[in-house]
LUMRO-226835 format. One record per residue (C-alpha): residue in three letters; x negated, y negated, z. Coordinates in steps of 0.5 Angstrom, whole numbers, plus 2048, in hexadecimal, padded with zeros to 3 digits. Layout:
ALAXYZ;...
This chain:
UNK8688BB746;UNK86A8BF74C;UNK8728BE74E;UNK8728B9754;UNK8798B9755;UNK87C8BC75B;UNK8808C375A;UNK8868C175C;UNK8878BA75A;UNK88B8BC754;UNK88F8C075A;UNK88F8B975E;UNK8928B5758;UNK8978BC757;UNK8998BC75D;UNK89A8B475E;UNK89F8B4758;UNK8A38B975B;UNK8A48B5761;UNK8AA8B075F;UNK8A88AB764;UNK8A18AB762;UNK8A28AA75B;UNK8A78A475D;UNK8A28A1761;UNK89E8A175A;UNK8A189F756;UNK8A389975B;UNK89C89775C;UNK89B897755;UNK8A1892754;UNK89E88E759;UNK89788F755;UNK89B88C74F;UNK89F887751;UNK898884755;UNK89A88675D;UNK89488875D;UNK894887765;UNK89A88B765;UNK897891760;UNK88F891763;UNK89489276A;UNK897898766;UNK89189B763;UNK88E89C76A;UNK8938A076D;UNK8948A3767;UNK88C8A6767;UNK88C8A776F;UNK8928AC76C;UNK88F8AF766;UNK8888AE766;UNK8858B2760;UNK8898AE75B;UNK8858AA756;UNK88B8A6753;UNK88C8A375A;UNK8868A275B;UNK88589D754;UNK88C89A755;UNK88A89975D;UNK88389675A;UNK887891755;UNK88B88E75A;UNK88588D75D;UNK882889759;UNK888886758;UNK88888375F;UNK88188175E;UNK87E887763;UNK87988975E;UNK87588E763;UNK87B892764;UNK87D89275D;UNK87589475B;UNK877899761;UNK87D89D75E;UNK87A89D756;UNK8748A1759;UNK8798A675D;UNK87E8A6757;UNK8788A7752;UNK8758AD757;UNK87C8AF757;UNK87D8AF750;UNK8768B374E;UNK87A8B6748;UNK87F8B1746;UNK87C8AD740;UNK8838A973F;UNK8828A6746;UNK87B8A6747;UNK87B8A1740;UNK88189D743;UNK87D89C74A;UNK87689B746;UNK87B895743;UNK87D89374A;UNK87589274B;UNK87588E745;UNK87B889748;UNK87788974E;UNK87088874B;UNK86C88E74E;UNK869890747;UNK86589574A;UNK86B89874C;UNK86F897746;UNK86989B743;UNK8698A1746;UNK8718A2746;UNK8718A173F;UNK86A8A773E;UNK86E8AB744;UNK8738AC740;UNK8708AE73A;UNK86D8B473E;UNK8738B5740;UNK8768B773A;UNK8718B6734;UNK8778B872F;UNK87B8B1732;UNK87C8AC72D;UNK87E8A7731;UNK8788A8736;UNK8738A9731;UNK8768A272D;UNK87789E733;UNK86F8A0734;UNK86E89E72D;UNK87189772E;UNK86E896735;UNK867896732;UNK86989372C;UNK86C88D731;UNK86488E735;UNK86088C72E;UNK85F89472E;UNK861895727;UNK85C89B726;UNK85F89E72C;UNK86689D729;UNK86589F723;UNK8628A6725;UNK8698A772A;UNK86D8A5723;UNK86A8AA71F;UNK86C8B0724;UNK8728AE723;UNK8728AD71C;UNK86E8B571C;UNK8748B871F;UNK87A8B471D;UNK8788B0716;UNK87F8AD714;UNK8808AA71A;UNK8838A471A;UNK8808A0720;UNK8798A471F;UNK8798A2718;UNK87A89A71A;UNK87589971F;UNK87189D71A;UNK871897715;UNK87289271A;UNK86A89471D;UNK868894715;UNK86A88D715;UNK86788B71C;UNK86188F718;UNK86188A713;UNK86388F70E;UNK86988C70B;UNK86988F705;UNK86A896708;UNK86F89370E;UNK873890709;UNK874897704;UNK87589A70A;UNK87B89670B;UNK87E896706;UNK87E89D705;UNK88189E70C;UNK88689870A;UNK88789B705;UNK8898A2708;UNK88F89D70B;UNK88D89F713;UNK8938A1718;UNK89089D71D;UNK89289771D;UNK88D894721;UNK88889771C;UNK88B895716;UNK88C88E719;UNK88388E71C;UNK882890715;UNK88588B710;UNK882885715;UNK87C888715;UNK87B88870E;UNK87D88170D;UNK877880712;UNK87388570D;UNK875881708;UNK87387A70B;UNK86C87C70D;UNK86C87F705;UNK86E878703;UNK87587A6FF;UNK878875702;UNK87F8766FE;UNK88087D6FF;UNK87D87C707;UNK883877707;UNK88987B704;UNK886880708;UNK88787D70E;UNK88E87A70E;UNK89188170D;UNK88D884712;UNK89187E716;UNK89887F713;UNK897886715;UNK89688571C;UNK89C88171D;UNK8A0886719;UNK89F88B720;UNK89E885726;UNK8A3881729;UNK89E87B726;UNK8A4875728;UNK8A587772E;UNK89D876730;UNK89E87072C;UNK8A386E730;UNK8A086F736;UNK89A86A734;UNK89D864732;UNK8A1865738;UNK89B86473B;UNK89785F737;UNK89E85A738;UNK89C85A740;UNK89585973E;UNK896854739;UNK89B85073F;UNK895851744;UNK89084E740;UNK89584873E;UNK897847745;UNK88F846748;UNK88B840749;UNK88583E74A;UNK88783C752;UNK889844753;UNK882846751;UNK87F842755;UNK88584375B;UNK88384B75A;UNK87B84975A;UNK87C845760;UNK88084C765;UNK87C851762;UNK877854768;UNK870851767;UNK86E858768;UNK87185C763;UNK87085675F;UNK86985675F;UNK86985E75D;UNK86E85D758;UNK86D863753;UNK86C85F74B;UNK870860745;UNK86F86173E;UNK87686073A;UNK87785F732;UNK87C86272E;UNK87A86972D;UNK87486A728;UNK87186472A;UNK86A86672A;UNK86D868733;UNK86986F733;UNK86386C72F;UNK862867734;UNK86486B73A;UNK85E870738;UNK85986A738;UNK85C86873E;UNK85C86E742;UNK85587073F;UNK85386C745;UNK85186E74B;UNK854869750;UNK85B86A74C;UNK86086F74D;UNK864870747;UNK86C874747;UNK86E875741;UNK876874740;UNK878877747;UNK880876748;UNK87E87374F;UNK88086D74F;UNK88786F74A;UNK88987474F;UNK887872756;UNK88886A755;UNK88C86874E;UNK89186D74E;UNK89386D756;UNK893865755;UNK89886674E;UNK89C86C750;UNK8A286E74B;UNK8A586B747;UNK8A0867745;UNK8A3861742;UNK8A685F749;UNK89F86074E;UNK89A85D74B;UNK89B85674C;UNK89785174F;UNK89B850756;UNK89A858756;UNK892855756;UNK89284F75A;UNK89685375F;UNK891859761;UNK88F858768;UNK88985976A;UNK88985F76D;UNK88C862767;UNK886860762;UNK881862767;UNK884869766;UNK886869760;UNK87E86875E;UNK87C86C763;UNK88087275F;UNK87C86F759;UNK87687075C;UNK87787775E;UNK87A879758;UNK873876754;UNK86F879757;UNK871880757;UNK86C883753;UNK86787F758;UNK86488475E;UNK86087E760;UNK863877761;UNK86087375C;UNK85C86E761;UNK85986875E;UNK85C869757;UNK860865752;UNK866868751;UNK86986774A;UNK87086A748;UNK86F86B740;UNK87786A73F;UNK87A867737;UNK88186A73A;UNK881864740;UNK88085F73A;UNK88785E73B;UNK88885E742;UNK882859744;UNK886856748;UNK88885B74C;UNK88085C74D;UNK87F85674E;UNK885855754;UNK88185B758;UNK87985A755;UNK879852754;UNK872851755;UNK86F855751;UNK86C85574A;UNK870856744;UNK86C85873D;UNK871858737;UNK86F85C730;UNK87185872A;UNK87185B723;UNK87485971D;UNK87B85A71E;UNK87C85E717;UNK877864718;UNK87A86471F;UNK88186571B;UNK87E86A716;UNK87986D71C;UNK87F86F720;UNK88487171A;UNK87E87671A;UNK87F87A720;UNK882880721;UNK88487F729;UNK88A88372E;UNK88F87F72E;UNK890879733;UNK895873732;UNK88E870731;UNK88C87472C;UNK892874728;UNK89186F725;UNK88B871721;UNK88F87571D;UNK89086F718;UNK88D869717;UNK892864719;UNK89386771F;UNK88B868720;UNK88A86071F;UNK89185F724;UNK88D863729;UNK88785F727;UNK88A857728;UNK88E85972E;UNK88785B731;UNK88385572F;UNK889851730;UNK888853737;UNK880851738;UNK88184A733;UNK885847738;UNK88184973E;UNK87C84673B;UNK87F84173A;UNK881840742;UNK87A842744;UNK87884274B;UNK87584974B;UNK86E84C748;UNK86E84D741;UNK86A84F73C;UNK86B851734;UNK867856730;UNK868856728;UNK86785D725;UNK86485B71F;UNK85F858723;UNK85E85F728;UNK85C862721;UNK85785C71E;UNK85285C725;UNK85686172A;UNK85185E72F;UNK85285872F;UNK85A858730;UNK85885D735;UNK853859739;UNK85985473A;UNK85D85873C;UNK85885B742;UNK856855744;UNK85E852745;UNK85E858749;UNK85785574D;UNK85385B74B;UNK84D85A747;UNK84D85D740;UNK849865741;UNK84586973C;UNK84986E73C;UNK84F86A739;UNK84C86A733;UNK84B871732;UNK853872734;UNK85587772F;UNK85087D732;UNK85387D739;UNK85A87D736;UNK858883732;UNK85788773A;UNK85D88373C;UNK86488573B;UNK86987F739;UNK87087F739;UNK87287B734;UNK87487C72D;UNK86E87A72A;UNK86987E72E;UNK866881728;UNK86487A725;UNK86087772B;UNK85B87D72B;UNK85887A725;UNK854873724;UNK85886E722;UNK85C86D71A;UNK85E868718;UNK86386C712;UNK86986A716;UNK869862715;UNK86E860711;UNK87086770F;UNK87786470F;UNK875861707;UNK876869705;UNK87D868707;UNK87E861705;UNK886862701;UNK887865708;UNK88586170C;UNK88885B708;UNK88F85D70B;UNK88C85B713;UNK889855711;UNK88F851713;UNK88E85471B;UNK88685371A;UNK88584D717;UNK88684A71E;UNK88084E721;UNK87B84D71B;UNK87B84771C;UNK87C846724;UNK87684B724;UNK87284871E;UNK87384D719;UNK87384B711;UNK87684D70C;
């Protein structure tokens, strides 16, 4: 591939290092970035660029503090000039093909990522984050061929020899993925992050292979070893410093706030108000999120951070144990909600290039399962669909992920802290279902994997949609769609119903939680 990169933007970028002031004002604009000044920082990046426009790096960090104030053309704008500039630079254009992803822009993603493997064949960094991102697209003969190049010219490598086992398992090949793994765990891999990949991929291996023992034991020391190199307390700090806010909001409401919030919400923006399909995670939300959004008339945004970024966290800033309160909530004017959703709205529908006229919108989210009634202060009329699963697959299911770290997820790496995380999530939705005043319906997993359609017709038609044919083949589109949740790979395939009651494998284990659980089998009718 030609070099498209102008001459002299090595001499720019040379040139802007030796200006002390111009350095300092880069280094400001930065820590604008970093701190969320993000007015302050796009400021900064545009008299930075009018100075030294053949810089790449400007031109991405400018497209980053672009996005962040919701200026989506311009960030799209200085992401093509960065990836222009950048013709020969396949770190950048793999960190701007990273940014497309965050803004949704697939194709662009796409092309960021092959340009920088043309960039420098013999990177591995561009060729892996190639591999992954076909991987990610259901494009497992593609991501297989871009690991062995890598294997080819660099066969002990550690991140080429993971993602090598990993496609063997997404191939189906557990055999062969987990020799490969304990091979490379056995070689006792440098990466840390290699290392920690590789165990907890081979409990998942193991699980598939139905060595639950070993799965388990491998599992929860893939868990102490990541403790051992994460401030991990922290992060759990920080979460039960927000459950206690939020466990003191849900206390504090009545049926008259609901009600009280339905009656000032705008009739208007009510009657658009975009749906919710919430569950504690590994509910069934992205099964049925496919079915869903298999729908013409239904626009489905698969985990989107819009409403945590543009209205939850401005709503309960730092510290949360003091913001998130219910006088914060019933004290928001109208003018303040009107612009919080329309920042909603805008972030949304930023992968969009046409307003989605005449459909319903539905924002796929178990994360807001907590927040509900943040949701319901800004969205009160709209239609709330809630997944159920047994509470102990659930457990078992999340035990099994291997997530970056958030003082979410935290809490997966045991199993009481995966059922805490669990019972303070659905203790927020038993006790809004008990107060009622807003339109709710439940879904039971168990009962999507019996007769899919069935459980998806209901739910269509509490939308106010009729059921539509190409629902019932969900998982055909699903395989041209790219999904950004973590099960992405399971919703390309029919429905299984092997995952129902996969907790009895792990029965000892999950024995030690019954006491947080028992309310929720119950509560949710789930025997013994």
């Amino acid at each position: 591939m030609p070099d498209t990169t102008p001459h002299h933007s090595d001499d720019a970028l040379q040139s802007l290092q030796r200006q002390p002031r111009a350095v300092a004002a880069w280094q400001a604009a930065q820590q604008h970035l970093i701190h969320g000044r993000h007015v302050a920082a796009l400021n900064a990046y545009r008299t930075l660029v009018a100075q030294f426009p053949t810089v790449p790096g400007l031109w991405t960090e400018l497209g980053i503090a672009a996005s962040r104030t919701l200026d989506f053309a311009q960030a799209r704008a200085a992401f093509a000039k960065a990836a222009t500039l950048a013709g020969n630079d396949p770190d950048l254009l793999v960190t701007i093909g990273q940014q497309y992803h965050r803004l949704r822009r697939l194709d662009d993603a796409t092309d960021c990522f092959k340009k920088a493997v043309a960039a420098d064949p013999s990177s591995l960094h561009a060729r892996l984050n190639l591999a992954a991102w076909h991987e990610r697209n259901g494009q497992v003969p593609e991501a297989r061929a871009s690991v062995e190049v890598c294997l080819r010219d660099h066969r002990q490598d550690e991140r080429a020899r993971y993602f090598h086992a990993f496609l063997l398992h997404r191939e189906g090949r557990s055999d062969q993925a987990e020799t490969h793994l304990r091979d490379l765990l056995k070689a006792n891999p440098v990466d840390a992050d290699v290392k920690i990949s590789s165990s907890h991929l081979l409990g998942t291996v193991l699980d598939a292979a139905g060595q639950y023992d070993e799965a388990l034991r491998v599992l929860l020391e893939t868990k102490a070893l990541v403790r051992q190199r994460t401030d991990t307390t922290a992060l759990e700090k920080s979460y039960d410093q927000m459950e206690k806010a939020r466990r003191e909001l849900v206390t504090g409401m009545t049926p008259d706030v609901i009600r009280r919030w339905r009656d000032e919400a705008d009739s208007e923006a009510a009657a658009n108000a975009p749906a919710l399909l919430a569950g504690p995670p590994r509910s069934g939300t992205t099964l049925m999120e496919q079915v869903l959004g298999a729908h013409p008339d239904i626009l489905v945004f698969d985990e989107p951070d819009s409403f945590a970024s543009e209205i939850l966290n401005p709503v309960a800033p730092a510290p949360p144990a003091r913001a998130l309160t219910l006088k914060a909530l019933n004290t928001l004017t109208p003018a303040a909600r009107a612009g919080l959703i329309r920042r909603y709205y805008r972030s949304l529908l930023c992968e969009l290039d046409q307003p989605p006229t005449g459909k319903v919108l539905l924002d796929k989210n178990p994360s807001l399962t907590a927040s509900l009634p943040v949701w319901l202060r800004f969205f009160p009329r709209s239609k709330v669909i809630v997944a159920l699963r047994d509470p102990r697959d659930i457990v078992v299911s999340c035990f099994f992920q291997n997530l970056t770290l958030t003082p979410q997820n935290v809490n997966f790496l045991s199993l009481a802290r995966t059922a805490k995380y669990y019972a303070d999530s659905m203790d927020v939705w038993l006790r809004l279902r008990e107060l009622g005043g807003f339109d709710w319906m439940e879904l039971r997993y168990e009962e999507m994997v019996n007769n899919l359609e069935a459980e998806g017709r209901k739910a269509t038609e509490f939308l106010g949609l009729p059921w539509h044919n190409a629902q019932a083949k969900y998982y055909e589109g699903s395989r041209r769609k790219f999904v950004f949740a973590p099960t992405y790979s399971d919703v390309a395939k029919p429905v299984y119903r092997r995952a129902v009651r996969r907790w009895e494998h792990y029965a000892a284990a999950v024995e030690a939680t019954q006491p947080v659980l028992a309310r929720y089998c119950r509560a949710f009718a789930y025997s013994d």
